[in-house]
C-alpha positions as CSV (number, residue, x, y, z in Angstrom):
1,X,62.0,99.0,114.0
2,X,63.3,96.4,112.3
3,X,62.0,93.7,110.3
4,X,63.4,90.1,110.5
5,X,64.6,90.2,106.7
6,X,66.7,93.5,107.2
7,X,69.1,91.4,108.9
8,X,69.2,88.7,105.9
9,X,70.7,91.5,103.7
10,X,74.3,91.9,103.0
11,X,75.9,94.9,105.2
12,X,79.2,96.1,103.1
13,X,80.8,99.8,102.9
14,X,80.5,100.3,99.5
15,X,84.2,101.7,97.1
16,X,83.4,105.3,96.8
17,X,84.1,106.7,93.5
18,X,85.6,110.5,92.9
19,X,82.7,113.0,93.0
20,X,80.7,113.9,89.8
21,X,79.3,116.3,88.6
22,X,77.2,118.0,85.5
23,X,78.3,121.4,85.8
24,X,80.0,121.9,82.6
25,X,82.5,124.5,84.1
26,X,84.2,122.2,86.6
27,X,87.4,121.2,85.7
28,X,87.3,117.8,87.3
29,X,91.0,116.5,88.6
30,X,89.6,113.6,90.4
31,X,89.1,110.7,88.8
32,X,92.2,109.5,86.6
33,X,90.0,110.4,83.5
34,X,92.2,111.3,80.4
35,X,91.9,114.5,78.9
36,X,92.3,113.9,75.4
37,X,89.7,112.0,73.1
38,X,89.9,108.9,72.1
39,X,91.6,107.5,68.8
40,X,89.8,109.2,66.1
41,X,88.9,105.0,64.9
42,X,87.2,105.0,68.0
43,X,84.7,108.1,66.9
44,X,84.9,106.2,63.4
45,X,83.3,103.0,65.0
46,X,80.8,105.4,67.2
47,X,80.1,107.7,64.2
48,X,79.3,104.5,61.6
49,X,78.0,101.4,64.0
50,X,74.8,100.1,62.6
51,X,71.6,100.1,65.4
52,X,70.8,96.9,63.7
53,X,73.2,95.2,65.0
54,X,71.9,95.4,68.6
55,X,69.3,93.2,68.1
56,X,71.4,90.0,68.6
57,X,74.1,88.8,71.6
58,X,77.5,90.2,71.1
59,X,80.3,87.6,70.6
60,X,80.1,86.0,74.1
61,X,84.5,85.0,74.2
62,X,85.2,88.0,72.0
63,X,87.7,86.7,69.4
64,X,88.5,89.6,67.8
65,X,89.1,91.7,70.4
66,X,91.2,89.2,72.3
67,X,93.1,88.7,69.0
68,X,93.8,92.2,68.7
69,X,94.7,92.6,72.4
70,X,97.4,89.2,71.9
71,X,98.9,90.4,69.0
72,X,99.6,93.9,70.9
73,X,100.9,92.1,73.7
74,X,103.1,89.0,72.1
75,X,100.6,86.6,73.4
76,X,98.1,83.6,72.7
77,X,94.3,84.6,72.4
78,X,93.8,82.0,74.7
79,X,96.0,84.1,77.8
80,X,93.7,87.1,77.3
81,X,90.5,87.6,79.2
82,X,88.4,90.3,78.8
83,X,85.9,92.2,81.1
84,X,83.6,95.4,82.2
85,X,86.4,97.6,83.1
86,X,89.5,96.3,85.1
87,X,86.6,96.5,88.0
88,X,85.0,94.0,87.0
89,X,88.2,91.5,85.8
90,X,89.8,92.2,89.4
91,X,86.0,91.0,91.0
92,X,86.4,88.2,89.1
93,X,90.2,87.7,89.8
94,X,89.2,87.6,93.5
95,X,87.0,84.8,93.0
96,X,88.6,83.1,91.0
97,X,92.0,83.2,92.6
98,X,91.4,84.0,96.3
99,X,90.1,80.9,97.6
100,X,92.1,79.2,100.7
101,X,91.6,80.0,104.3
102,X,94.9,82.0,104.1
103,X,95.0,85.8,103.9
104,X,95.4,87.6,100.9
105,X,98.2,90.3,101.3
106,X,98.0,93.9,99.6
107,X,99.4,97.1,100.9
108,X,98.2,99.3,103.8
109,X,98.1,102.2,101.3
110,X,96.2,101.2,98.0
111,X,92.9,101.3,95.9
112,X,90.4,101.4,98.3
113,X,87.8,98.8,96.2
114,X,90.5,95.6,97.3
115,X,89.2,95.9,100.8
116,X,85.3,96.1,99.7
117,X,86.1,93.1,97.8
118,X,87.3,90.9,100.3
119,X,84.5,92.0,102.7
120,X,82.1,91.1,99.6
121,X,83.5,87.7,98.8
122,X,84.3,87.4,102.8
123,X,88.0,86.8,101.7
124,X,90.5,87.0,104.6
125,X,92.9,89.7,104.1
126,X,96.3,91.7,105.4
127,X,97.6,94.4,104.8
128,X,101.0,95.2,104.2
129,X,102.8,98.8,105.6
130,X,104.7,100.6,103.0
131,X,107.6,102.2,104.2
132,X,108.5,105.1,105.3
133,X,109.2,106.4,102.3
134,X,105.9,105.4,100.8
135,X,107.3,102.2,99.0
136,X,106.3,98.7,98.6
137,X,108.8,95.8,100.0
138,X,108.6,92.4,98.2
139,X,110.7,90.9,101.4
140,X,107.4,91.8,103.7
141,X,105.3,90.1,101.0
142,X,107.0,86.7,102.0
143,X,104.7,85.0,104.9
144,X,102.5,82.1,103.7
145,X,99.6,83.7,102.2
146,X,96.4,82.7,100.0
147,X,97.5,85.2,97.4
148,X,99.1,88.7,96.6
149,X,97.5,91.9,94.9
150,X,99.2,95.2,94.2
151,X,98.6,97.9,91.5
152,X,102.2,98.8,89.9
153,X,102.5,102.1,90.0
154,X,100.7,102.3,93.4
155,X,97.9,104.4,94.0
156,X,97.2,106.6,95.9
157,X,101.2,107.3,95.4
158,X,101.8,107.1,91.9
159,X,105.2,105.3,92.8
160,X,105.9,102.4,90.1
161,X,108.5,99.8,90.3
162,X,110.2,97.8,87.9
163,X,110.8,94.1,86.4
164,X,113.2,93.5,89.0
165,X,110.7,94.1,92.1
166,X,107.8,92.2,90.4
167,X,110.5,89.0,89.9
168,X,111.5,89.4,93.6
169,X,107.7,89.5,94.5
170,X,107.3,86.4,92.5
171,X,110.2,84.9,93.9
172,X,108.8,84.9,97.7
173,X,105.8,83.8,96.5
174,X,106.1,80.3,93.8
175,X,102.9,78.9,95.5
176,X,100.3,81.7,95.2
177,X,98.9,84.1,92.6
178,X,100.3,87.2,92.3
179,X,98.0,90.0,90.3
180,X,99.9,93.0,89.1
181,X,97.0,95.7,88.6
182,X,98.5,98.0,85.8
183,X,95.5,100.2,85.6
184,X,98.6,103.0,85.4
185,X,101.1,101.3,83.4
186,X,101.0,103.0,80.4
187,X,102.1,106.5,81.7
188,X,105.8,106.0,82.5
189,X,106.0,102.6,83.9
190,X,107.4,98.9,83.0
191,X,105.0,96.4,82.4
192,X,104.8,92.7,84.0
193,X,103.9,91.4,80.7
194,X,107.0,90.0,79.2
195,X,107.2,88.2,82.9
196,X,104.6,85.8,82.2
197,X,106.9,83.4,79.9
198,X,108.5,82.8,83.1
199,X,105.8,82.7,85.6
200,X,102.8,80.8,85.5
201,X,101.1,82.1,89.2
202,X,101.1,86.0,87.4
203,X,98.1,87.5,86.6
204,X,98.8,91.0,84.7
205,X,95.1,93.1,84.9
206,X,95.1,96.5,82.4
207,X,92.3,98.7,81.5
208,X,91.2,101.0,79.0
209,X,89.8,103.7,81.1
210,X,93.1,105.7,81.3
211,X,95.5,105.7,78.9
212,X,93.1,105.1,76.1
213,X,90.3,107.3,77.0
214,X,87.3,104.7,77.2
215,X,86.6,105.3,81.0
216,X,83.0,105.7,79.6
217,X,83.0,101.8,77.5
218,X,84.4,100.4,80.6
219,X,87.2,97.7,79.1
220,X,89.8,96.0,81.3
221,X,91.4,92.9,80.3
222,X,93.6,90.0,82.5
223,X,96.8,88.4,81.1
224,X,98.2,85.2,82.4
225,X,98.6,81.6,81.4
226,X,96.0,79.7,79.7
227,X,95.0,77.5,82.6
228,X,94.5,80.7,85.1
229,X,92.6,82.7,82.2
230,X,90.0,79.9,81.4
231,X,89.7,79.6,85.1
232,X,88.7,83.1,85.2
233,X,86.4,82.4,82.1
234,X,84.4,79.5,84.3
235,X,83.9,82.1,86.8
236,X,82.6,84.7,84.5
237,X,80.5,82.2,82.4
238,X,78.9,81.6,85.8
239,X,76.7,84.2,86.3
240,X,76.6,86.1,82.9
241,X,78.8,85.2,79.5
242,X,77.9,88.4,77.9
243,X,80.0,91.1,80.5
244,X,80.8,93.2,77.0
245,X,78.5,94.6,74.1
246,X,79.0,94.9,70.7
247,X,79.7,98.3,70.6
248,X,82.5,98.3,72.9
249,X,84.4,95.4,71.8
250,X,84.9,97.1,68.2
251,X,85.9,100.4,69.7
252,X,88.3,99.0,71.8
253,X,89.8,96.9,68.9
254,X,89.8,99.9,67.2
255,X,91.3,101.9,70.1
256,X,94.5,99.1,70.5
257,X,94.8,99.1,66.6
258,X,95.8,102.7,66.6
259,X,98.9,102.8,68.5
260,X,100.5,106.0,67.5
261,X,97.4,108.0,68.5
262,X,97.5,105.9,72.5
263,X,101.6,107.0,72.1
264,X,100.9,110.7,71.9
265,X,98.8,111.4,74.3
266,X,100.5,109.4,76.3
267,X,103.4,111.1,76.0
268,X,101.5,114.6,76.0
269,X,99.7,113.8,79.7
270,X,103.4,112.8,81.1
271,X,105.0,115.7,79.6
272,X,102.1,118.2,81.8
273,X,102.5,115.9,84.8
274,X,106.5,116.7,84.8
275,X,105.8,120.5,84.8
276,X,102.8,120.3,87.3
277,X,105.1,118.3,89.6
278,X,107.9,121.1,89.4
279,X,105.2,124.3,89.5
280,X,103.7,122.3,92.8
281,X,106.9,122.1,94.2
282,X,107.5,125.7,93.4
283,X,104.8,126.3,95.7
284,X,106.0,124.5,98.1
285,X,104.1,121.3,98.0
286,X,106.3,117.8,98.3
287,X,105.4,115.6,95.4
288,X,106.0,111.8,95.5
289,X,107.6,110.9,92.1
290,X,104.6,109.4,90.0
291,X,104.6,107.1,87.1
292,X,101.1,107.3,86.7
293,X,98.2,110.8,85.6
294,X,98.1,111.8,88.6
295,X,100.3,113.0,91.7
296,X,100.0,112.9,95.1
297,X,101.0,116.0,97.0
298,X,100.9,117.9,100.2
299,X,101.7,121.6,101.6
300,X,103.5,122.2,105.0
301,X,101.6,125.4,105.4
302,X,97.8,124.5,104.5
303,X,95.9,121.4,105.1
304,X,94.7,119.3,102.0
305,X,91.2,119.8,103.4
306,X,91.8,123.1,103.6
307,X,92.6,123.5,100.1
308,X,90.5,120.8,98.6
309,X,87.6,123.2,99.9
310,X,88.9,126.1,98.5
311,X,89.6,124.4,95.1
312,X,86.1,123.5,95.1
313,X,84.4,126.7,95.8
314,X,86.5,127.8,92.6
315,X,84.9,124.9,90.6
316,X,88.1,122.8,90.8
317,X,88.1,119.0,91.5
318,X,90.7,117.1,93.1
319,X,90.8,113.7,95.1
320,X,91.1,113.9,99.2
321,X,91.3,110.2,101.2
322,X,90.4,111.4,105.0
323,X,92.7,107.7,105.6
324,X,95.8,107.3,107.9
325,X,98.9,108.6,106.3
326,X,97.6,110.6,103.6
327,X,94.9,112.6,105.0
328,X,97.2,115.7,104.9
329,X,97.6,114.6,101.1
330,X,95.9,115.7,97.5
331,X,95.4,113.4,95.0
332,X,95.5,115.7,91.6
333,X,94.8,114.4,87.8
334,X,96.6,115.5,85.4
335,X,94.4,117.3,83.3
336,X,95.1,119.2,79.9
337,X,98.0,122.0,80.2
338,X,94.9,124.9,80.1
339,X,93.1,123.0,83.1
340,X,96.5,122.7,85.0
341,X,97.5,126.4,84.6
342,X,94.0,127.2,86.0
343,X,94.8,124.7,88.9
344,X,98.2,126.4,89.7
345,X,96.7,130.1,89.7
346,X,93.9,128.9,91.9
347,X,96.5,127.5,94.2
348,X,98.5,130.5,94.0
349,X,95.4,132.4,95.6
350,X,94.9,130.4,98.2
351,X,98.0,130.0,99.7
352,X,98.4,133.9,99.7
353,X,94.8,134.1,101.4
């Protein structure tokens, strides 16, 4: 039975995140996690941070780090804003940003948390088909609207687009914010950044959690003009000015600093993503081109339930979305070249079985 508060509380279907799991001999391919370590001036920070310093607030507008972050980038401190993850800077982005009566456009096919957001914040959205061929149409994007989000590269897809589409996006769209979630950017595709001299409705949202390893610091950072970035700073100072401890804002100063280090492995996960796609297809899968560590593939022959089951029993972790157009799909992290090999020779097995 229920009591009369129950129906005071918020009802929401929550983002679900890829499964976990403390077995230390899974080889997990489902979250977007990087392989490789971070920098080794990251462990330096870790390995020599004094406990001491805990005891007081860390700094609440994070000069340094948003200094390091602006000098990386070509930009002011003041267009940098800094967060708990890009998950938390794209919450914020939403309220901040998303605020008329009109709908906020995104794709059909997309990261599933936009739609938990707008339920949250009860922000009116649509959703935009991609095409048939899995793309993103910036002519589609063109209706009146109370704002525009897309992650470039896509995900689920893994398809990235360049300067030209983001300016085309921008183009249909002078009167609202458009936010260009890069959480994926760093693996093969072409940043917005060097648009926002030009634009002042872009908001460019990164993160740490991928390219640089820090999934576990949780860092994500917004670039834009200084009148949309102290905006967001309003919002955030609203309900808690200290979203980043001390700890993590040196490692991730640290982790920008070394460039070289973010370069290679880089370089090294798109390198294994180029031979997964091609051993994949070997088997028979069809692969959408990815820009991105992951890749998004299916089998004419077995279901991706089917095998996402099967790759499980053998302690092997991928991504399946039971969603419209990609329930027949695998979403596969690229993982270190040992962990892939063991992937391919488990799918090997199975589609002999």
């Amino acid at each position: 039975m229920n009591k009369p508060w129950q129906d005071k509380l918020r009802q929401i279907d929550p983002y679900v995140p890829g499964e976990q799991s403390k077995d230390p001999d899974i080889i997990k391919l489902n979250a977007n996690e990087n392989p490789y370590a971070p920098s080794p001036r990251v462990q330096e920070v870790l390995r020599t941070f004094s406990a001491e310093g805990l005891r007081k607030y860390p700094d609440a507008n994070a000069s340094h780090l948003k200094q390091v972050l602006a000098t990386h980038y070509g930009l002011a401190p003041d267009q940098v804003f800094l967060g708990n993850g890009s998950d938390d800077v794209l919450a914020l982005c939403f309220q901040a940003f998303f605020c008329s009566d009109k709908p906020i456009f995104f794709p059909d096919l997309t990261y599933s948390f936009y739609p938990v957001w707008c339920s949250l914040f009860r922000t009116p959205y649509q959703t935009i088909p991609l095409d048939d061929q899995y793309r993103i149409r910036p002519a589609d994007y063109a209706p009146q609207n109370g704002g525009v989000i897309l992650p470039n590269p896509n995900a689920p897809t893994g398809i990235g687009e360049g300067l030209a589409f983001i300016e085309q996006l921008l183009t249909v769209n002078p009167d609202s914010i458009v936010i260009i979630d890069e959480a994926y950017i760093d693996f093969g595709g072409q940043s917005a950044v060097p648009l926002l001299k030009k634009y002042e409705n872009l908001v460019v949202v990164q993160t740490m959690s991928k390219s640089r390893s820090l999934a576990g610091l949780r860092v994500g950072f917004a670039l834009a003009n200084p009148a949309l970035i102290a905006t967001l700073e309003a919002v955030k100072n609203s309900y808690n000015s200290y979203t980043m401890d001390s700890v993590t804002l040196e490692a991730a100063a640290a982790s920008v600093e070394d460039d070289a280090y973010f370069r290679d492995t880089c370089a090294q996960v798109m390198r294994t993503r180029e031979r997964a796609s091609a051993e994949l297809q070997a088997l028979g899968f069809s692969v959408l081109p990815s820009l991105t560590n992951f890749l998004l593939a299916t089998h004419p022959q077995k279901s991706a339930r089917e095998i996402f089951e099967a790759l499980k029993a053998r302690k092997i972790f991928v991504r399946y979305f039971n969603l419209p157009r990609v329930d027949n799909h695998l979403r596969i992290t690229i993982g270190t070249d040992a962990e892939m090999d063991a992937l391919m020779q488990a799918l090997r097995e199975i589609l002999a079985a």
